[in-house]
Structure formats: structure tokens, C-alpha cells
Rosetta silent file (secondary structure, phi, psi, omega in degrees, C-alpha in Angstrom):
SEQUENCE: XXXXXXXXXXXXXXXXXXXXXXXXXXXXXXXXXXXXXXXXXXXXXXXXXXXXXXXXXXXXXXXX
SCORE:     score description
SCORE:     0.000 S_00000001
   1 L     0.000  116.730  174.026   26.198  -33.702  -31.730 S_00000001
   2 E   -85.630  112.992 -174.503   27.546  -32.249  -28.498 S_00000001
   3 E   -87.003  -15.092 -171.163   31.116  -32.336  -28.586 S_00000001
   4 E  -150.438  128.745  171.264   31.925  -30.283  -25.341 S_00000001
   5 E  -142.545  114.795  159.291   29.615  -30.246  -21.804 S_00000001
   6 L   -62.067  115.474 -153.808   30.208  -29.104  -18.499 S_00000001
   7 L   -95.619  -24.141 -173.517   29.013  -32.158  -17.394 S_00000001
   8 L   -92.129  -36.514 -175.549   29.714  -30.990  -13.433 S_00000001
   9 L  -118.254    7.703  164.646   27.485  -27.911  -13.385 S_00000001
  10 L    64.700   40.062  165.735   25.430  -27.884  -16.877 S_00000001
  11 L   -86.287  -11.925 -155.289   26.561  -24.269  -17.734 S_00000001
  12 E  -178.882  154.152  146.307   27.727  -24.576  -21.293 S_00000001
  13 E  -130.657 -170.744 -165.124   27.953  -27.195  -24.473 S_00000001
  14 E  -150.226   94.587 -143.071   29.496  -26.773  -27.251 S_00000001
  15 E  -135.855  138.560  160.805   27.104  -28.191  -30.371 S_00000001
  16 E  -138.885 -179.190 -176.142   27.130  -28.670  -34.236 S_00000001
  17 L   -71.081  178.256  169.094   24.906  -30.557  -36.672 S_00000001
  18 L   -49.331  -51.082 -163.619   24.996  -34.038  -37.989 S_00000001
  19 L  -112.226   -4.550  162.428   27.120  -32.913  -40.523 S_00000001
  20 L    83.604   53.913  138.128   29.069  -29.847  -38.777 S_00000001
  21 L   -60.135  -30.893 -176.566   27.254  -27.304  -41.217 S_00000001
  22 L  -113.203  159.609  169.084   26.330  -25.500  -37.383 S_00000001
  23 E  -145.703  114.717  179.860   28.422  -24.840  -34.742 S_00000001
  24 E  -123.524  138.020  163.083   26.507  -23.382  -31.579 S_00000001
  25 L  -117.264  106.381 -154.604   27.874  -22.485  -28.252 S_00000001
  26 L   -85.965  139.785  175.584   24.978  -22.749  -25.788 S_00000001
  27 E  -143.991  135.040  143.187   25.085  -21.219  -22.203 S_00000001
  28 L   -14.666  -66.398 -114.438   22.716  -20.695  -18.873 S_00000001
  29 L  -139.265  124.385  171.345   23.918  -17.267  -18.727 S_00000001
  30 L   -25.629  -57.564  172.403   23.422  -14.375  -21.419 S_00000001
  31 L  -102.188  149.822  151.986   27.153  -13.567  -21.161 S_00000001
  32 L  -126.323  152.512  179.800   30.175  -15.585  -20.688 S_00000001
  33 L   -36.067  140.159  154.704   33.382  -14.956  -19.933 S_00000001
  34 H   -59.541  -53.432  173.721   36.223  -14.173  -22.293 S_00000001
  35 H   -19.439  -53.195 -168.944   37.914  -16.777  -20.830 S_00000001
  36 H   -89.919  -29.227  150.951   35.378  -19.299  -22.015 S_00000001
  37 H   -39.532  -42.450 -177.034   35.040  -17.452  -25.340 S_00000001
  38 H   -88.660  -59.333  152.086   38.612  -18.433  -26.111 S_00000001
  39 L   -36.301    6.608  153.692   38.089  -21.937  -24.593 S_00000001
  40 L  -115.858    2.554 -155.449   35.306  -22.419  -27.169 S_00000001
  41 L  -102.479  -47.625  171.564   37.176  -20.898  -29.760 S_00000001
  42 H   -51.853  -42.005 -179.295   39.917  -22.932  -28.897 S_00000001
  43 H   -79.755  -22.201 -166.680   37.980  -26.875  -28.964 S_00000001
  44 H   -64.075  -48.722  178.030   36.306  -25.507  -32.211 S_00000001
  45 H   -64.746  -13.505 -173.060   39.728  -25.232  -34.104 S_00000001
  46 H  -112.421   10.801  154.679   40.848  -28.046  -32.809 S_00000001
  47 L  -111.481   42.650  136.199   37.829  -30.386  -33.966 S_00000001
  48 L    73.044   33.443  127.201   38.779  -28.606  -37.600 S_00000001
  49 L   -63.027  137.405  179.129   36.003  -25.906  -37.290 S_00000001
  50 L   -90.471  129.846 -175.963   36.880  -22.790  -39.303 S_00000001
  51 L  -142.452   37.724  146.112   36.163  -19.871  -37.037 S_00000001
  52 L   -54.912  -63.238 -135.607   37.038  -16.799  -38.576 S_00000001
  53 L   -88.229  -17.239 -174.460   33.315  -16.689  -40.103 S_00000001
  54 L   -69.107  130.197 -173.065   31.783  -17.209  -36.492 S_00000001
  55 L  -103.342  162.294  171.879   29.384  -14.561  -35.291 S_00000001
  56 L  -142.250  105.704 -143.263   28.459  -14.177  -31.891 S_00000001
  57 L   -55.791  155.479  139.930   25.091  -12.981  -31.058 S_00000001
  58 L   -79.732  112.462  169.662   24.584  -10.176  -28.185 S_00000001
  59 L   -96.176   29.485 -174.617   22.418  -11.764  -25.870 S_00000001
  60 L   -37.050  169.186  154.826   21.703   -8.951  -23.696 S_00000001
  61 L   -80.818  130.049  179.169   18.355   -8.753  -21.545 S_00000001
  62 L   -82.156  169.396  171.735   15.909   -6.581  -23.501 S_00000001
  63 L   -75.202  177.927  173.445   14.400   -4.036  -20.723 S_00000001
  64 L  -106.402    0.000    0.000   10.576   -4.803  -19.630 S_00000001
């Protein structure tokens, strides 16, 4: 279920399961802003995700 989309440029959702076991925040771009880190952090708590326990992967670019 997508609960949050930039709908004008397709940069970001915001996603959980059927049953909100997952919570994923998917982005275009390896990194995102803090800004939008706190702006996902922020719709998660308020659709009554708990999000202490959330990890957040490093998506760096491996070298070639």
C-alpha cells in the first residue's frame, strides 16, 4: 500500500505491506535529504508507525 508519492516528479513513496508489518521508504536517488528523512519520519508516526526500531540502509554506490 503506498501511502505517500511524489506524484509531480516520481522521486519518492512511502510503502508498507497489506498489513503494515513493512514500512519502506523508496527513492530515485541513493541519498536523500535530511529534510525528507524527517518528512518520512514524520507521515510514518502519524499513520501510527512505530519508528524508533527503523533502520536505514546506506545505499552508497559500491566502486567499479
Amino acid at each position: 500500500m503506498i501511502f505517500e508519492l511524489d506524484a509531480e516528479n516520481y522521486q519518492y513513496a512511502f510503502v508498507t505491506s497489506y498489513n503494515r508489518d513493512y514500512l519502506w521508504f523508496l527513492s530515485r536517488t541513493p541519498q536523500v535529504s535530511e529534510e525528507m528523512r524527517q518528512y518520512f519520519l514524520q507521515q510514518a508516526r502519524e499513520q501510527g508507525f512505530e519508528i524508533d526500531d527503523l533502520i536505514f540502509v546506506n545505499q552508497a554506490i559500491a566502486p567499479e
